[in-house]
BAMI-285177 format. One record per residue (C-alpha): residue in three letters; x, y, z. Coordinates in steps of 0.02 Angstrom, whole numbers, plus 32768, in hexadecimal, padded with zeros to 4 digits. Example, Ala and Ser with C-alpha at 12.3 -4.5 7.8 and 13.67 -1.06 7.14 Angstrom:
REM BAMI-285177
ALA82677F1F8186
SER82AC7FCB8165
***
This chain:
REM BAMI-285177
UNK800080008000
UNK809380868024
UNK80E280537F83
UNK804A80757F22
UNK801A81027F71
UNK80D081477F5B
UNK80AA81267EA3
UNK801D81797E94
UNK806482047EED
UNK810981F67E5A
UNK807381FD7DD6
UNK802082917E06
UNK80C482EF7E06
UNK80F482B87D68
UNK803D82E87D16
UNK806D835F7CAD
UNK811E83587CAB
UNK813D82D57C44
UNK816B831E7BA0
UNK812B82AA7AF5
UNK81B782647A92
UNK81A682CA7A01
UNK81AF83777A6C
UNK8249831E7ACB
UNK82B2830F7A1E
UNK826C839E79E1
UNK82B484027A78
UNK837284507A2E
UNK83C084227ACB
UNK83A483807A85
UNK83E6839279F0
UNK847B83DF7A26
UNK849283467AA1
UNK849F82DE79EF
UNK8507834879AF
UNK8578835F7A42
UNK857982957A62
UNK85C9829C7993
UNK8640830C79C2
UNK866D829A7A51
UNK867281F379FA
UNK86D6823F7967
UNK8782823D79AD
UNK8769819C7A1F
UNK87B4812379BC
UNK8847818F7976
UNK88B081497A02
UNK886580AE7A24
UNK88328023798C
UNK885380A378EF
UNK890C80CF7958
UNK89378005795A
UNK88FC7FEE78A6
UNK897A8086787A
UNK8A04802C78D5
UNK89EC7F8478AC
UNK89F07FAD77FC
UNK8A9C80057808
UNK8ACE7F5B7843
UNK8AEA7F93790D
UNK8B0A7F23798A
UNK8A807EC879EB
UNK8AB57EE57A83
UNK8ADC7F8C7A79
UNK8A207F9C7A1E
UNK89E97F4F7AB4
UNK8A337FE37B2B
UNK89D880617AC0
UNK895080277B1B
UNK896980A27BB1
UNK895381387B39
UNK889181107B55
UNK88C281367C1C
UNK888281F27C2D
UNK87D481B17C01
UNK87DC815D7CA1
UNK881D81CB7D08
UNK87B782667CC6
UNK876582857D70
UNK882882B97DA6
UNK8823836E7D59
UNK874F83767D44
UNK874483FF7DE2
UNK87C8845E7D7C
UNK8733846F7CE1
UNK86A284897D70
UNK8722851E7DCD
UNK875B85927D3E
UNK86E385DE7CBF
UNK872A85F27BF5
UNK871A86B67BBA
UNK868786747B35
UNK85ED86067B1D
UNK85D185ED7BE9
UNK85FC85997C64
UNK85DA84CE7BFD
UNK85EB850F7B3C
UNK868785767B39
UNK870984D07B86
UNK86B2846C7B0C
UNK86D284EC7A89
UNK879784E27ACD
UNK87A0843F7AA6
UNK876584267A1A
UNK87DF84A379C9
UNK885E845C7A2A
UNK883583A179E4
UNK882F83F8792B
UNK88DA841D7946
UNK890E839679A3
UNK88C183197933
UNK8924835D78A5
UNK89C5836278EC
UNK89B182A0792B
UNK898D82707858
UNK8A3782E07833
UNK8A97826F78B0
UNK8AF981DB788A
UNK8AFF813C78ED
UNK8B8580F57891
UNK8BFE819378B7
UNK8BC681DB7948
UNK8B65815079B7
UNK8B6A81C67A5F
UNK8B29824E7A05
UNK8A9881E779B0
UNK8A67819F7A63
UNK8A7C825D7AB5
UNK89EC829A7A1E
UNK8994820D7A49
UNK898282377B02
UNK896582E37AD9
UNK88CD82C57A67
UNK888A82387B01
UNK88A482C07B5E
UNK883883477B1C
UNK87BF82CD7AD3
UNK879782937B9A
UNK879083527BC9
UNK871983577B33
UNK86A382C57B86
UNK86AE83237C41
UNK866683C57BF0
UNK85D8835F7B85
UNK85AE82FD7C0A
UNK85A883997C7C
UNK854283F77BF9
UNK84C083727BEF
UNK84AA83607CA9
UNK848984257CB2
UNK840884287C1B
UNK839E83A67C14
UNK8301839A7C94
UNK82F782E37CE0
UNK827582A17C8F
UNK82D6829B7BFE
UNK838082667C44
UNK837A81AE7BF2
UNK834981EF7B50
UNK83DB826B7B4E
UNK843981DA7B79
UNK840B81817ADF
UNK841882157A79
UNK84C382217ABF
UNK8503816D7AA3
UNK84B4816979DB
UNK8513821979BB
UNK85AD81C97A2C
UNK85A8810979BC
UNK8585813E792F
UNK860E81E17913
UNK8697815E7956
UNK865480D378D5
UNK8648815A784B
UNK86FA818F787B
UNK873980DF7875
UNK86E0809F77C4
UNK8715813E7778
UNK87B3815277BA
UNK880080A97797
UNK87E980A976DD
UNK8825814E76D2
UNK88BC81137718
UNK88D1808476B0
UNK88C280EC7605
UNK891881937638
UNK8963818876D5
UNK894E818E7793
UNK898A8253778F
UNK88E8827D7725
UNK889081FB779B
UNK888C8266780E
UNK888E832A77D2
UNK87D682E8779B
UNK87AD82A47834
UNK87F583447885
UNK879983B37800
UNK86E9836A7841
UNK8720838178ED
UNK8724844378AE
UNK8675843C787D
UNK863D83F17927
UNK866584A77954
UNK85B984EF7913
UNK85628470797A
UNK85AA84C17A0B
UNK858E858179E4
UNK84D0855079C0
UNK84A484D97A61
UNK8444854A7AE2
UNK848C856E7B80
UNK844685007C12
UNK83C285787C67
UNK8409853E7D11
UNK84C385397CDE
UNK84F5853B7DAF
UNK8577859F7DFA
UNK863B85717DFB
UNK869085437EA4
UNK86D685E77EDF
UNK877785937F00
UNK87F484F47EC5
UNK87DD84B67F59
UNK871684D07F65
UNK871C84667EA9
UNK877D83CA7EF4
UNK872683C47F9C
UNK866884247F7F
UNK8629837E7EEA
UNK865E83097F65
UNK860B83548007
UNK856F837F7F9D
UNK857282B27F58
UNK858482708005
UNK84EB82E0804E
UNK847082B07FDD
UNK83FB823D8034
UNK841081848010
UNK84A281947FB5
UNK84F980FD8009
UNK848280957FB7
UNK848180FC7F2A
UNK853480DC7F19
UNK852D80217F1C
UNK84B080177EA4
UNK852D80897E23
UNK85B27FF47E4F
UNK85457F847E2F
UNK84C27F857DBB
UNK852B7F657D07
UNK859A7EDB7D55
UNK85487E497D1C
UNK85317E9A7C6C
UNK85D77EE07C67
UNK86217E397CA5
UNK85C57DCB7C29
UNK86157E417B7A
UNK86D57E467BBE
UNK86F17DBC7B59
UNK867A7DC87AD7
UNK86E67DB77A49
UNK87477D2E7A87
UNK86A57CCF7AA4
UNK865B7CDF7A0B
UNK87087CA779BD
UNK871C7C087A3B
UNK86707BCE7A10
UNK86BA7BCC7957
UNK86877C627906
UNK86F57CA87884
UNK87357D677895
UNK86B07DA777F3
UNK86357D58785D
UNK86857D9578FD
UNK86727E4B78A3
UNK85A57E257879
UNK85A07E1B793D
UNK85F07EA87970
UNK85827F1C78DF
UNK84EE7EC87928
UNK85217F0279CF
UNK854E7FAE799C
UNK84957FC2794C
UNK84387F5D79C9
UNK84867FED7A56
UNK8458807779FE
UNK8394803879F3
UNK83B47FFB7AAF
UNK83DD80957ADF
UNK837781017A7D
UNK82CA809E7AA9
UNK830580897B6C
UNK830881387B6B
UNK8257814E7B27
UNK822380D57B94
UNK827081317C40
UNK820B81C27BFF
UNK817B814B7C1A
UNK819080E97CB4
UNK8212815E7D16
UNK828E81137D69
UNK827F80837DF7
UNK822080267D65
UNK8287802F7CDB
UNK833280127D50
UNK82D17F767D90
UNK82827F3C7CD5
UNK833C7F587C76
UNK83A27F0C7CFE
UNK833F7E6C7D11
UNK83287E697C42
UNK83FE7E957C62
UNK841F7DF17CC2
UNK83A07D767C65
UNK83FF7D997BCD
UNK849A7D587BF3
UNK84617CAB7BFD
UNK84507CBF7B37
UNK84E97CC47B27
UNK84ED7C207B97
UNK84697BD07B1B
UNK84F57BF57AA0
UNK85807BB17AF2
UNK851A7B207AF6
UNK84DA7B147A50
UNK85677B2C79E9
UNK85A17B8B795D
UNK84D87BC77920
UNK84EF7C7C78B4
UNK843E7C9D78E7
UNK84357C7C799E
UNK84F27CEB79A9
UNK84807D80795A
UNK83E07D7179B8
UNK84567D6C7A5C
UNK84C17DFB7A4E
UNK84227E6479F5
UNK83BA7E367A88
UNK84487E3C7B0D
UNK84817EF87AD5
UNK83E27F217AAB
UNK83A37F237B47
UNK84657F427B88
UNK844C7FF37B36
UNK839380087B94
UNK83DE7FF47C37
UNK8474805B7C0C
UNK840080E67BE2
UNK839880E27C8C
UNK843E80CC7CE8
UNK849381607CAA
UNK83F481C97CC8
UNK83FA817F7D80
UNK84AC81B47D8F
UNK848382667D51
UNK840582817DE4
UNK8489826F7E52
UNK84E683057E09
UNK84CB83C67E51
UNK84D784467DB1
UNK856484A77E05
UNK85CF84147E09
UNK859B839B7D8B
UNK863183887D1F
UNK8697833A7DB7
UNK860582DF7E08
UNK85D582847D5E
UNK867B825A7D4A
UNK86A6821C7DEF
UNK860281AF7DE5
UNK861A81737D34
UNK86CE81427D68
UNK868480F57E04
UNK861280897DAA
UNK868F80557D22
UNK86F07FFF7DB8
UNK86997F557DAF
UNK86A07F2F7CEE
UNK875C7F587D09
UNK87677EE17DA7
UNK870C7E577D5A
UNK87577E587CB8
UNK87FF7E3F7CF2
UNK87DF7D957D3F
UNK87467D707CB6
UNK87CE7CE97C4F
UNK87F47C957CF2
UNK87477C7E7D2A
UNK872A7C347C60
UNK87C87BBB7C78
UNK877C7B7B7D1C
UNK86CC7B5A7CE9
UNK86AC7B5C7C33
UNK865C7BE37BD0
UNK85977BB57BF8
UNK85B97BA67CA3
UNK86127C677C9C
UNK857F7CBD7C62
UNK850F7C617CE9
UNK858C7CB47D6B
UNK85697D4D7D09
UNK84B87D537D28
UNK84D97D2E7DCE
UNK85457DC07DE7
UNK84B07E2C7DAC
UNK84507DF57E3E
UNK84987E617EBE
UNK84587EF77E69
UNK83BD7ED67E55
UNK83AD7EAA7F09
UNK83E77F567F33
UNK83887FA47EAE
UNK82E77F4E7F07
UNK832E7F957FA6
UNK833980437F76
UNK828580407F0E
UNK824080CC7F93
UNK82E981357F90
UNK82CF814A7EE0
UNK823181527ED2
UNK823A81F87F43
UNK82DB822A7EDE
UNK828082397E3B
UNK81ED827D7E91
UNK824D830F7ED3
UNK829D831E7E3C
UNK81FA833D7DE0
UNK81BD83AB7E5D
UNK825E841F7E47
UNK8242840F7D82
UNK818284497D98
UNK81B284F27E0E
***
């Protein structure tokens, strides 16, 4: 009875509020969260896959490929200089726009200068651009991210999510299908003065998106930016719980694709086939992700948490009826499109659940610090994933996977009242 009459209670706030779908991607904040997320995705893979294709085909070592690895290491460690974005306000385009303007020109540049180096003469110098461009890039994400937090009203949180992640995929698979053949014909230099060149454009994306109407106000001091996010995250009500739930709620569907690729090649899948899987995964996110948003807009967000995370864990035993099954083309595509497909739901609630955690003055180091924070378990897990596969056999791996979802959800069940009074405050803010 207290459950339902909380619910009712939720309802009646959100009569009203609710915006339809069509208004929602009507609204240009919207659009300039897809056209943000593009910016975002573009120079992704510029040191990551696209850098190891460049190296490998100059004939560098493996091992020494292998290192380049750590370039990708300011993406991770993003939240270090966040309160440094959140303190100190650019001389144009406020407080959110004007560092993402920055960096943008500053990836033009650096972009361009990391297609004139040469790996073969100057390695040191090729992994120093490298760095630089992972660098700015992650600065790039802290400001989006921050931006998004500031404009968009929470009933629309998972859709800008899924907004986010299609601009995000689909600028770093452009990037990559365009860049590579480009490469092949006329060079890696060219490569990447296009990719840089589009980067450029990105710019007019930023000059147009509208300033967040409650932008916040900057830390008055260095100090106030490291220590202020944190006090503010560990007042909120319920955020121990809240906390455990960010640890925990993607485990068992992070823990279940750290070896996807290997999988799908153990249970004797060749690598075109391999490449069908990982395409159908790339589209099957971007529909996950753009219907869990619609669908958050719907049934706020103790429901959809509950109805992606349970869909989250059941379909990892697929991948079980796979590992059982054999080599089957069809059951490997129905698997990873329903797996990430609903994968990309749940990502979309979750992100908008981590965003209500954030205060506008302060969101570019709190949505860092929590994205960071919930990243921790998918890198835990994944490290011991291929000794956990040697000790009991693929199908019985993705059974401990589901398993490992479990604990969420429990949590999630736990906290159905603290969230349920989160979002309803949250709506009540949104309607004064």
């Amino acid at each position: 009875m207290i459950a339902r009459h909380a619910r009712c209670e939720f309802d009646d706030l959100t009569a009203g509020v609710k915006p339809r779908l069509r208004e929602a991607l009507g609204d240009k904040r919207m659009m300039a969260i897809l056209f943000l997320g593009f910016a975002s995705g573009l120079p992704f893979n510029l040191t990551a896959a696209t850098m190891q294709a460049w190296l490998t085909s100059l004939h560098i070592d493996i091992k020494t490929i292998g290192m380049f690895a750590l370039v990708g290491l300011p993406y991770s460690f993003k939240f270090l200089w966040a309160p440094l974005l959140d303190r100190f306000l650019p001389p144009l385009l406020g407080r959110r726009r004007g560092w993402i303007l920055i960096y943008q020109l500053s990836l033009v540049i650096a972009i361009a200068v990391m297609g004139s180096a040469s790996p073969t003469q100057d390695l040191t110098s090729f992994a120093a651009m490298a760095v630089i461009v992972a660098f700015l890039s992650a600065s790039q994400d802290i400001v989006i991210d921050a931006y998004r937090v500031d404009s968009i009203p929470p009933t629309e949180r998972a859709l800008a999510a899924g907004v986010t992640t299609v601009g995000y995929r689909s600028a770093a698979m452009f990037a990559s299908a365009l860049l590579l053949p480009i490469a092949h014909r006329l060079g890696w230099r060219l490569a990447y003065f296009l990719i840089a060149f589009l980067m450029l454009l990105t710019v007019t994306a930023t000059i147009r998106a509208p300033e967040p109407q409650q932008p916040g106000r900057p830390p008055r001091t260095l100090r106030d930016a490291v220590v202020e996010p944190l006090k503010d995250l560990l007042n909120r009500k319920g955020i121990g719980g809240f906390l455990v739930l960010a640890l925990l709620y993607k485990a068992g569907d992070a823990f279940a694709l750290s070896l996807y690729s290997a999988f799908m090649l153990g249970v004797g899948f060749s690598l075109d086939q391999l490449s069908l899987g990982k395409a159908d995964m790339f589209f099957s996110t971007l529909v996950g992700t753009a219907l869990g948003g619609w669908v958050y807009m719907r049934w706020g967000m103790f429901r959809s948490l509950l109805v992606f995370g349970i869909g989250q864990a059941c379909t990892n035993l697929m991948y079980m009826w796979l590992a059982l099954a054999g080599k089957k083309l069809w059951l490997m595509v129905l698997a990873t499109s329903i797996d990430t497909g609903i994968g990309g739901m749940g990502q979309a609630a979750f992100v908008a659940f981590l965003v209500s955690q954030c205060s506008a003055s302060f969101s570019a180091t709190q949505y860092a610090l929590l994205s960071a924070f919930a990243t921790l378990p998918s890198k835990i897990l994944s490290s011991f994933a291929g000794y956990v596969v040697a000790s009991v056999g693929w199908a019985h791996f993705f059974v401990i996977t589901f398993l490992t979802a479990v604990p969420g959800l429990a949590v999630l069940l736990f906290l159905r009242r603290p969230l349920s009074e989160l979002e309803a405050r949250e709506v009540a803010s949104a309607r004064s």
